[in-house]
C-alpha positions in Angstrom: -28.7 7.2 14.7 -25.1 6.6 15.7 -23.4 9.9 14.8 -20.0 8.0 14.4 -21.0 6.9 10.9 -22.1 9.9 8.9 -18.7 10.4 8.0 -18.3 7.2 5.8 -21.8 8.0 4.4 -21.7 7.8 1.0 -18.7 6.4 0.3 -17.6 3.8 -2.2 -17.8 0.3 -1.2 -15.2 -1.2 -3.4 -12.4 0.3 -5.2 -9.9 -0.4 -7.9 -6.1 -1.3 -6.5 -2.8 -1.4 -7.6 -0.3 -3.9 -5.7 3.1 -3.6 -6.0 5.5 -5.7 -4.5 9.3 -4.6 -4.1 11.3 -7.1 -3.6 15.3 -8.0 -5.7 15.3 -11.5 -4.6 12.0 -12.5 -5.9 12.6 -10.2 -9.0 15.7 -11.9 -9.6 13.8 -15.4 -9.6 10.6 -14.7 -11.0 11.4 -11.6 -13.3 8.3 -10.0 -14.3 5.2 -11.3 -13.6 1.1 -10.6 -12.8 0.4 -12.3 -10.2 1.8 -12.7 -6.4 1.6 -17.1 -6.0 3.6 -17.1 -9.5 6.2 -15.2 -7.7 6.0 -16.7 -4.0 5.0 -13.5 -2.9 2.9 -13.9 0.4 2.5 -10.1 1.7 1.3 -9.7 -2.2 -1.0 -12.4 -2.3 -2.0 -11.7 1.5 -3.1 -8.5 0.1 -5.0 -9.0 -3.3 -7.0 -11.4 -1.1 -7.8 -9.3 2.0 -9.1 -6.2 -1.4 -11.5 -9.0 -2.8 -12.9 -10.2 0.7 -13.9 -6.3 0.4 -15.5 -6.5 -3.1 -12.7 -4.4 -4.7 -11.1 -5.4 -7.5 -7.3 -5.4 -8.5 -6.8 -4.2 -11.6 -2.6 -4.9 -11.6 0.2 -6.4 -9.7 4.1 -5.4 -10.2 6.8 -7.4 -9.2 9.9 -4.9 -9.0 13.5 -5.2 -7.9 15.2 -2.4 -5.0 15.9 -0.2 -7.7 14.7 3.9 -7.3 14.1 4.3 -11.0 11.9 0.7 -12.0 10.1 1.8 -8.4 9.3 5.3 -9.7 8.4 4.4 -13.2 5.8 1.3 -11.9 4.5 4.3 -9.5 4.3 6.3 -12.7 2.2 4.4 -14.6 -0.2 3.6 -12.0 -0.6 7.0 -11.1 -1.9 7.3 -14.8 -3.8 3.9 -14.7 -7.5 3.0 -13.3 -6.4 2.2 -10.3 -8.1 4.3 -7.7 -5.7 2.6 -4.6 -1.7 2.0 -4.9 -0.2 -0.5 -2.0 3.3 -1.4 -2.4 5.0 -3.7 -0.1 8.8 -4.3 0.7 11.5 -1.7 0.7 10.5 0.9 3.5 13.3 -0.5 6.3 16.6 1.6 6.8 18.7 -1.1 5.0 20.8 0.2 1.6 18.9 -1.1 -0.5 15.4 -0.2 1.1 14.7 3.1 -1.2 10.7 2.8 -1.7 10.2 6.1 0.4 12.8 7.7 -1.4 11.2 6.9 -4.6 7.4 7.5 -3.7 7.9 10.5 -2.1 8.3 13.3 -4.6 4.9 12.0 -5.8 3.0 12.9 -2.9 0.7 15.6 -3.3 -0.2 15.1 0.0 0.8 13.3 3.1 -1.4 11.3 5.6 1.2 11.1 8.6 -1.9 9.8 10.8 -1.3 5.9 9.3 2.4 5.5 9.7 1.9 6.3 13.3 -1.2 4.4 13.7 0.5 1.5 12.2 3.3 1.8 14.3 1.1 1.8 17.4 -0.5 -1.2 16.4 2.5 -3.1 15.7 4.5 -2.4 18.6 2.5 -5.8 20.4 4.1 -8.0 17.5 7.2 -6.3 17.5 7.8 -4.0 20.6 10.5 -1.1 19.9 11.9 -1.9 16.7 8.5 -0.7 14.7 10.9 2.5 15.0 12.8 0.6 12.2 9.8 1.3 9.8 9.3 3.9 7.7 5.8 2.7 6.3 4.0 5.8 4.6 0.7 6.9 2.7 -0.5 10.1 0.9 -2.5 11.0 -1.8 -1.6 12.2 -5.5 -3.6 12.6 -9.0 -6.6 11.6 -6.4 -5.5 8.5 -5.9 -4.4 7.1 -2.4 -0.9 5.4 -1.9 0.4 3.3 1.0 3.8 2.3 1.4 3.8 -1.1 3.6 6.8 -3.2 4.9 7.4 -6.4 3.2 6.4 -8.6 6.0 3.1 -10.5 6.2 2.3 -9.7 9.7 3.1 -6.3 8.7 0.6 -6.1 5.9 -2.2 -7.9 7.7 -1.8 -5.1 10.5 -1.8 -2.2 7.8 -4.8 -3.3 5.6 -6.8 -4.0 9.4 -6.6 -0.1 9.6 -6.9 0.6 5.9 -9.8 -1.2 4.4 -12.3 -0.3 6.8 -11.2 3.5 5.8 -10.8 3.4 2.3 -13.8 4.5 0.7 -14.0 7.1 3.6 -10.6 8.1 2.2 -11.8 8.1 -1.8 -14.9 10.0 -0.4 -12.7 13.0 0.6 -10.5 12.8 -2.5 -13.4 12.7 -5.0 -14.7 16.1 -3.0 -17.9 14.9 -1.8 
């Protein structure tokens, strides 16, 4: 029996996800609204399909501008919603108006440094030293698992490679078992 496997006995299969998308300009044009194509939202649609291929479901999408507050009150409610996963995308450069980490961050329970570095490593092929420019994050909080993902569609393709085949591995140790 290969050994390498026990770990991710047990766990779910599929999973419940939040996807929130961060972006002013597409806020500005679209406003509010529950699904990525309606918003032209590629990273946002790149992930919602990527969870079904997987068999989980997404139970809400969030179209918000770069503003701290709107960011922390969408992270709000889904920390109080049935959403076992929270992926945002957009926000987590060093520009002004990049404040994602900033408003995720006091939420953390607990952080899970080992991505952000692992998706650094992995990007550096696509985009050599400036993956120092990102400040792509994920913890846990209220047993619930949140990534923090750049905006870019290469970027998110990269991230969800080294987080989908992990998740339920990930929800396994949250739930305790």
């Amino acid at each position: 029996m290969d050994t390498s496997l026990l770990h991710k006995e047990n766990a779910p299969g599929n999973y419940k996800c939040a996807i929130l998308t961060i972006s002013t300009s597409r806020y500005e044009k679209y406003g509010k609204t529950d699904r990525p194509e309606r918003a032209e939202d590629a990273s946002g649609k790149l992930i919602w399909g990527m969870l079904q291929v997987k068999g989980s479901a997404v139970v809400n999408y969030e179209l918000i501008p770069d503003n701290m507050e709107m960011i922390r009150d969408a992270f709000k409610r889904e920390l109080y919603s049935e959403a076992d996963v929270i992926i945002s995308s957009g926000g987590t450069g060093l520009s002004p108006t990049d404040v994602t980490i900033e408003a995720v961050t006091p939420f953390i329970e607990k952080e899970m440094p080992g991505f952000g570095e692992l998706f650094r490593l992995k990007s550096i092929d696509q985009v050599g030293n400036s993956i120092m420019l990102t400040r792509a994050i994920a913890g846990v909080a209220r047993e619930k698992v949140i990534f923090c993902l750049p905006g870019s569609p290469n970027a998110v393709k990269i991230a969800l490679e080294l987080i989908l085949p992990e998740m339920g591995h990930i929800l396994k140790h949250l739930k305790g078992q």
